[in-house]
C-alpha positions in Angstrom: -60.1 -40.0 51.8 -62.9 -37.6 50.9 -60.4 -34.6 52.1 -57.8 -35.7 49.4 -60.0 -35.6 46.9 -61.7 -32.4 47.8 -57.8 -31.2 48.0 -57.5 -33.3 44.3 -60.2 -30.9 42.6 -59.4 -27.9 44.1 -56.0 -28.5 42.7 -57.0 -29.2 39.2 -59.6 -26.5 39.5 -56.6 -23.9 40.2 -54.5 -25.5 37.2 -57.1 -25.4 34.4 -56.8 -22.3 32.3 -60.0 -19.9 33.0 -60.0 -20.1 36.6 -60.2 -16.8 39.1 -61.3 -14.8 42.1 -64.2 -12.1 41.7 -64.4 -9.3 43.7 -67.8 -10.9 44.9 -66.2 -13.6 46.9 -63.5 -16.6 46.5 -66.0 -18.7 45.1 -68.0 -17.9 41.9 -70.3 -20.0 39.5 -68.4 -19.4 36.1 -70.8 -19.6 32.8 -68.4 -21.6 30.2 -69.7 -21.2 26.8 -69.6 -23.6 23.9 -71.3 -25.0 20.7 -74.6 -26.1 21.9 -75.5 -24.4 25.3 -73.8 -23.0 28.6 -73.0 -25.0 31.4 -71.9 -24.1 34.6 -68.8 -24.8 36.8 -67.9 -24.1 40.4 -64.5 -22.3 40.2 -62.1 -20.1 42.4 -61.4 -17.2 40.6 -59.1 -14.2 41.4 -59.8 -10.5 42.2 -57.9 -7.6 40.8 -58.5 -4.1 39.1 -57.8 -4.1 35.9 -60.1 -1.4 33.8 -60.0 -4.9 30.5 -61.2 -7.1 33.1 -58.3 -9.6 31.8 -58.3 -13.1 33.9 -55.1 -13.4 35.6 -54.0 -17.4 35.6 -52.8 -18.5 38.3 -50.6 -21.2 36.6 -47.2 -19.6 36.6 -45.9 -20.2 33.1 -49.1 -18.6 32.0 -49.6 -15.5 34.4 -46.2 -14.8 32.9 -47.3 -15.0 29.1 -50.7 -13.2 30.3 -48.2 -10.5 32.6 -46.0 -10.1 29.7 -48.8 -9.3 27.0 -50.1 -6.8 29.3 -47.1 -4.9 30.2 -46.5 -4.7 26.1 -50.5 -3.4 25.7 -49.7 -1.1 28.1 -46.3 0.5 26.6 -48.0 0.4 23.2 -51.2 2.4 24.8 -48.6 4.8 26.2 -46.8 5.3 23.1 -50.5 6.4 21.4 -51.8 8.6 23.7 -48.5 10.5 23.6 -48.2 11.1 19.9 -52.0 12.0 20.1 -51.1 14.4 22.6 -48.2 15.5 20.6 -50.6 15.7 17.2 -53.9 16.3 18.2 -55.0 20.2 19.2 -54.9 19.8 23.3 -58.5 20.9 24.7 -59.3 24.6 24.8 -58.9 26.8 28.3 -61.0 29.8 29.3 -58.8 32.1 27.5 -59.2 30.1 24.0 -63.0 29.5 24.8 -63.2 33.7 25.1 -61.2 33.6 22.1 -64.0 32.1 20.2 -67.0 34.0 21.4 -65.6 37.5 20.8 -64.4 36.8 17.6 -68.1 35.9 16.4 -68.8 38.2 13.3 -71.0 41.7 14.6 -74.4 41.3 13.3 -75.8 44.7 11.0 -78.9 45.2 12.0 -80.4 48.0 10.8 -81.8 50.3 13.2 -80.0 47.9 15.7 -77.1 48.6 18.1 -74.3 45.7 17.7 -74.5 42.8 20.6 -71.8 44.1 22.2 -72.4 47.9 22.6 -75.0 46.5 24.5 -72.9 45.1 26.8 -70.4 47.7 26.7 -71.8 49.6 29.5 -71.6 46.4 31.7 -68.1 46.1 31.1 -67.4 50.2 32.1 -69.2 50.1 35.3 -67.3 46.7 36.8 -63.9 48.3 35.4 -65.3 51.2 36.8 -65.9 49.7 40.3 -62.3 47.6 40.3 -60.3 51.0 39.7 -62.2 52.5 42.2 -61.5 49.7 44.7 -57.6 50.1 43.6 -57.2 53.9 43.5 -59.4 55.1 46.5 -61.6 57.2 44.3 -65.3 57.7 44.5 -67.5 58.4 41.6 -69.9 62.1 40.9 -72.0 63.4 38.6 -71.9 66.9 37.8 -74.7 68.5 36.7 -74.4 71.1 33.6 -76.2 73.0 31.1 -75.9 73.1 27.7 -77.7 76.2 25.5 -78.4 74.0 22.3 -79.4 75.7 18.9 -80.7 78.8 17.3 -83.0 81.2 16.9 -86.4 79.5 17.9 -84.7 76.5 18.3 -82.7 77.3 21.1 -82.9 75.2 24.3 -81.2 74.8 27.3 -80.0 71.2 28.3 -79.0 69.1 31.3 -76.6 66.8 31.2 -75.3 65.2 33.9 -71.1 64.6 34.0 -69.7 61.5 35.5 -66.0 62.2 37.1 -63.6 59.4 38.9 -62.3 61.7 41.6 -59.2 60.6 43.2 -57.1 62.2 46.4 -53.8 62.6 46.0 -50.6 62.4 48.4 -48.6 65.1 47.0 -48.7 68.6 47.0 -49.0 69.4 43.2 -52.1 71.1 42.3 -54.8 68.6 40.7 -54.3 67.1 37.5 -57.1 66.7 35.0 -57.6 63.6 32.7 -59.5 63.9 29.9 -59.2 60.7 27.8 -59.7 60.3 23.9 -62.9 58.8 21.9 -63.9 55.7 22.2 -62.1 55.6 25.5 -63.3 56.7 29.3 -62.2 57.5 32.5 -61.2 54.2 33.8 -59.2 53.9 30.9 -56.6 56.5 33.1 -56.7 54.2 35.9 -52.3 52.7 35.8 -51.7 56.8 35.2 -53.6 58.2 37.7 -52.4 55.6 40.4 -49.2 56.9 39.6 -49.8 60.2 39.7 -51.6 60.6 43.1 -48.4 60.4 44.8 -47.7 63.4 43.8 -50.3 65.6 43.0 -52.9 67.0 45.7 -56.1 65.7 43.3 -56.8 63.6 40.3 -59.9 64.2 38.6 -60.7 61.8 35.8 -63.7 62.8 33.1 -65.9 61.0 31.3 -66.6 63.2 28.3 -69.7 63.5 26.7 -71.0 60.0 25.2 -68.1 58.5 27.0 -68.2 56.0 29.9 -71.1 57.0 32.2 -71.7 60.5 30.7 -74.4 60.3 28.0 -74.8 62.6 25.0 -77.4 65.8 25.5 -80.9 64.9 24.4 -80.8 67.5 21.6 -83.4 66.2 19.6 -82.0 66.3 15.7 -79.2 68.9 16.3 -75.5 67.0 15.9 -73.0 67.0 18.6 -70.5 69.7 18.4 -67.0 69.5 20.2 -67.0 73.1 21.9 -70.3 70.8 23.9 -66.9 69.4 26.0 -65.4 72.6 25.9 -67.9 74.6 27.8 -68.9 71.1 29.5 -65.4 70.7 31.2 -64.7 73.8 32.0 -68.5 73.9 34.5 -66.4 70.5 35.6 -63.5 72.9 36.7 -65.5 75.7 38.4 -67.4 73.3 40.2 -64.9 71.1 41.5 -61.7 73.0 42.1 -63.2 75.3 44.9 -63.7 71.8 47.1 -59.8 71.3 47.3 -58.9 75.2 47.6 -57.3 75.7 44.0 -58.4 78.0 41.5 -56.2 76.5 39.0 -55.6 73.1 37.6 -53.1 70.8 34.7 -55.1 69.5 32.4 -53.6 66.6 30.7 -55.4 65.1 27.5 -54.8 62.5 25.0 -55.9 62.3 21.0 -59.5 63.7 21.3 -59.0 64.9 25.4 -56.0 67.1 24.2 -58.1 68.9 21.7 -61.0 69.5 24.4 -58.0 70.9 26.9 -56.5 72.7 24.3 -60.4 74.5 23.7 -60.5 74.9 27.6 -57.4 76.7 27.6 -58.6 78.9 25.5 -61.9 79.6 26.6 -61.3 79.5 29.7 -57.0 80.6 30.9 -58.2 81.2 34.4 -58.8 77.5 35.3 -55.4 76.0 33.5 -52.1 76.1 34.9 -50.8 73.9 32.1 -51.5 72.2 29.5 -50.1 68.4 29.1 -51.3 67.3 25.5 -50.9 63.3 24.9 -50.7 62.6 21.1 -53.0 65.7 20.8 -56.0 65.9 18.2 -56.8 69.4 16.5 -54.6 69.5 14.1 -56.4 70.6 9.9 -57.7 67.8 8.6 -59.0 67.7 4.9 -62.4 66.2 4.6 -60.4 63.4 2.6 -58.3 62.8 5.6 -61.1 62.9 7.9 -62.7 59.8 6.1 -59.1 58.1 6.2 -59.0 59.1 10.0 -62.9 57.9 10.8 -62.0 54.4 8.9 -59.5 53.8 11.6 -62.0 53.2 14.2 -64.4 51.5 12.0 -63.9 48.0 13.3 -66.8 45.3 12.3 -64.7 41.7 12.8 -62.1 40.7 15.6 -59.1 40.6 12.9 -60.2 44.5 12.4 -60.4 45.0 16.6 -56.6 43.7 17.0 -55.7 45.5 13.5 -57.0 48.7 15.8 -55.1 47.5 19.3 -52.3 47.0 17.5 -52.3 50.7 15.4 -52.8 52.8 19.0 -50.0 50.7 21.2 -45.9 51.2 20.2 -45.6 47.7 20.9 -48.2 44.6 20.6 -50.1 44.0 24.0 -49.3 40.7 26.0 -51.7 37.6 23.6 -54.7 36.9 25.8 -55.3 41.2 26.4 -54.8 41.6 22.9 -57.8 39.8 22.1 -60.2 41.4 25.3 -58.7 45.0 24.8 -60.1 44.5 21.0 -63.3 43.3 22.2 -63.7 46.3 24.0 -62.4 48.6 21.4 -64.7 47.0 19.0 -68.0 47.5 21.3 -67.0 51.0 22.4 -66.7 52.0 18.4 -70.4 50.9 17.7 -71.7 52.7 20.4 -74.5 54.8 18.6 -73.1 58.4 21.2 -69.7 57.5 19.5 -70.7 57.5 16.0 -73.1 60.4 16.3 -69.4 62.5 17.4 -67.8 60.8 14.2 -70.6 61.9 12.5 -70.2 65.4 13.7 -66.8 66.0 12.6 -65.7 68.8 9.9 -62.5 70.6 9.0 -63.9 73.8 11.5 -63.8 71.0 14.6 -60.1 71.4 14.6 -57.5 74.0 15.5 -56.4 77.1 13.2 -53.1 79.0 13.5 -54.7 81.9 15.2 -56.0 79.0 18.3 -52.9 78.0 18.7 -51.1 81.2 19.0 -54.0 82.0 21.8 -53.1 79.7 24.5 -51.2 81.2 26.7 -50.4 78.6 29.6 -47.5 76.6 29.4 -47.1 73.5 27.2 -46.2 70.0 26.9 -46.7 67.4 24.0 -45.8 63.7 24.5 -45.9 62.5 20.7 -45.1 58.7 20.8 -42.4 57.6 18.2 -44.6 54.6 16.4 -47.8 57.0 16.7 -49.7 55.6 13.7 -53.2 57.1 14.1 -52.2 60.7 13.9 -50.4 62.4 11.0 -46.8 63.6 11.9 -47.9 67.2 9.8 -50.1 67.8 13.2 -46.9 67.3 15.5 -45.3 70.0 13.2 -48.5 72.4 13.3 -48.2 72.4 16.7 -44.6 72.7 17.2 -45.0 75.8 14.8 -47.8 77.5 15.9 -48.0 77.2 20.0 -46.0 80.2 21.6 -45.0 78.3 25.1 -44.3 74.6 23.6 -41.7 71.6 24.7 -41.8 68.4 22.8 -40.8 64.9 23.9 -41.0 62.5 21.0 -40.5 59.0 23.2 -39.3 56.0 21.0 -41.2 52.8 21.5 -44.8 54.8 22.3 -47.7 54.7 19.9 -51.3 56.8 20.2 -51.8 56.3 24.0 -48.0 56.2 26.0 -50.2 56.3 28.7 -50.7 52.5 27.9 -47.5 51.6 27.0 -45.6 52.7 29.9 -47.5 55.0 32.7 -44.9 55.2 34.5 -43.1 57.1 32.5 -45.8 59.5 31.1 -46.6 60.5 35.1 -42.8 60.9 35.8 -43.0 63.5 32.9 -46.3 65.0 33.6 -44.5 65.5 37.6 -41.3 67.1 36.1 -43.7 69.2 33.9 -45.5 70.3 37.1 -42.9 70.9 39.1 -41.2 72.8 36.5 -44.5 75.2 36.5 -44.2 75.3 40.4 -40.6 76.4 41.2 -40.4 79.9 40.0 -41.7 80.8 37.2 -39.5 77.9 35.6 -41.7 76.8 32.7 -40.9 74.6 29.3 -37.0 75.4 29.3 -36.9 73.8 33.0 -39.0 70.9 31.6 -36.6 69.7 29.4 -34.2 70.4 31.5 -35.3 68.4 34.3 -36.3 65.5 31.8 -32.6 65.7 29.9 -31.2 65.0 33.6 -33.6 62.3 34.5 -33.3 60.1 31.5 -30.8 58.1 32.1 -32.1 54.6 33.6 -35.4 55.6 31.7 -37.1 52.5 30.1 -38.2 54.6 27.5 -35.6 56.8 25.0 -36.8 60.2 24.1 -35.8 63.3 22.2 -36.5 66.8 23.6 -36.7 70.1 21.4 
């Protein structure tokens, strides 16, 4: 008798609508609410992990209603968080998050180097250290000497020259690199990989203010150009004996073409050829000088892409974009860099009579969408420069060298080898690049 009726209340305990099993045990003291006060109940009461906590009944018609209400919360949540997704901006990645931070205004600070100038030279030396890694190369400095003023004021300086210098698989002689302003050494690193398969050396030089050579303490007297003139050229006689060759190619872009083009000039017995990358040099008005120094004057992130997206024939890949205009726009506000802007007059550049001077053989690579660089210097130098081939690739801004290496270095090698097989100089250039553009991922014209 006592059995049925303990069988009696557990069945209307399992009938009665709030009943259920706790994940602390089968049996749980339930506190049931009402008007006046709480009372408590012995009741069964079910376990399950459900993040509302609902009470499943265990009465069938109901854990049916209670299942189907559920199911239909459920679909209805579903339905939410998808337009959300489909509405709502998703979270921001690492990419998006660098985004932000670089394109925080710069801050002009008198008397104050931008924040990231500062970091600039952090930047350089882990580049620095990667291409290294990837090349083979090992890093020098060179020491020079600089004679610095007039008169009384004369002094003799010490500078010392930083150089990636990279050995080479082939048997061309070495190949110089001297890179444009506001750029470095490291910046050669895709083109000198290529190139080391074919020439015996590949010397890479940070020109003065540049990468991890600093600017001569010269007290108040202003940098000068012919400084990386007579700079590169104690470069050459110092490190060409090491590898057995008196002579080497000196390949320069934008500001680098202008300092190979001095060197040649000063100095014919180290140069074998010259290949000139979008060259600088050519008469600038004092107008156009302004015009040409408010290129590089970069003070936002919308002005550092503006920049990337003048020197390059085609728009860099998105997430590069925005870190190759970070770096352009630290490297720009370096203080070294805008003492060489500062330092730059209509007698900086090339005359007729230079040009007609240099007597090694030539090469220009003037990119089809350069935008930096006046066409009129393409045509002064075309006119003026007695042993000159052009190749005018379509698709290549201000540094080809960045839009496709590969096939700058197969160009700079067809140059070489031209120099190399006879006496064969210019006319076996083009001829050899006429015969070898077919398949090309780049177009060019050849005068």
């Amino acid at each position: 008798m006592v059995l049925k009726l303990l069988l009696l209340a557990m069945l209307l305990a399992l009938t009665s609508g709030g009943a259920g099993i706790s994940r602390h045990g089968f049996w749980k003291t339930n506190v049931v609410q009402n008007d006046s006060k709480p009372r408590h109940s012995l009741r069964p009461t079910l376990s399950y992990s459900h993040k509302f906590s609902t009470p499943v009944p265990i009465n069938p018609i109901q854990s049916l209603l209670q299942r189907h209400k559920r199911l239909s919360f459920q679909r209805r949540e579903k339905t939410d968080t998808k337009y959300k997704r489909e509405t709502e901006p998703s979270k921001k990645g690492p990419i998006d998050n660098l985004t932000t931070i670089i394109q925080q205004p710069l801050e002009h600070n008198p008397g104050t180097l931008p924040p990231f100038s500062s970091l600039q030279p952090i930047v350089d030396s882990v580049t620095l250290r990667l291409v290294r890694l990837v090349t083979g190369g090992k890093s020098k400095f060179i020491d020079t000497e600089l004679n610095i003023g007039e008169g009384s004021h004369k002094q003799r300086v010490s500078t010392p020259v930083h150089i990636l210098d990279i050995p080479g698989n082939g048997k061309l002689p070495p190949v110089v690199l001297l890179h444009g302003i506001t750029s470095c050494s490291a910046d050669f690193a895709p083109l000198a990989y290529q190139l080391r398969s074919k020439f015996s050396r590949v010397i890479a030089i940070d020109l003065l203010g540049h990468g991890l050579t600093p600017l001569p303490n010269a007290g108040n007297a202003k940098p000068h150009f012919s400084w990386m003139t007579r700079v590169v050229s104690q470069v050459l006689d110092n490190v060409l004996p090491e590898s057995g060759n008196e002579k080497a190619i000196l390949l320069g872009n934008s500001m680098g073409g202008l300092v190979a083009m001095r060197t040649a000039l000063a100095r014919p017995d180290l140069v074998d050829g010259l290949f000139l990358i979008s060259p600088a040099g050519g008469p600038l008005t004092e107008k156009e000088i302004s015009g040409l120094s408010n290129i590089f004057h970069i003070s936002s992130h919308e002005e550092g892409t503006t920049f990337i997206d003048r020197m390059h024939g085609q728009k860099p890949a998105q997430p590069l974009r925005h870190l190759m205009a970070w770096v352009a726009r630290g490297r720009v506000n370096n203080r070294a860099v805008k003492n060489i802007f500062d330092s730059i007059n209509p007698e900086s550049f090339m005359t007729e009579q230079d040009c007609r001077g240099i007597s090694v053989p030539c090469a220009l690579f003037w990119g089809g969408e350069e935008k930096v660089l006046p066409k009129q210097h393409l045509d002064f130098f075309r006119a003026n420069i007695p042993q000159l081939s052009v190749c005018n690739p379509v698709g290549m801004g201000h540094v080809p060298q960045n839009d496709d290496w590969n096939f700058v270095a197969s160009r700079c090698t067809e140059f070489s080898n031209a120099l190399q097989n006879g006496g064969e100089t210019t006319e076996g250039w083009v001829r050899n690049q006429r015969r070898s553009k077919k398949g090309e991922g780049a177009k060019a014209t050849d005068t």
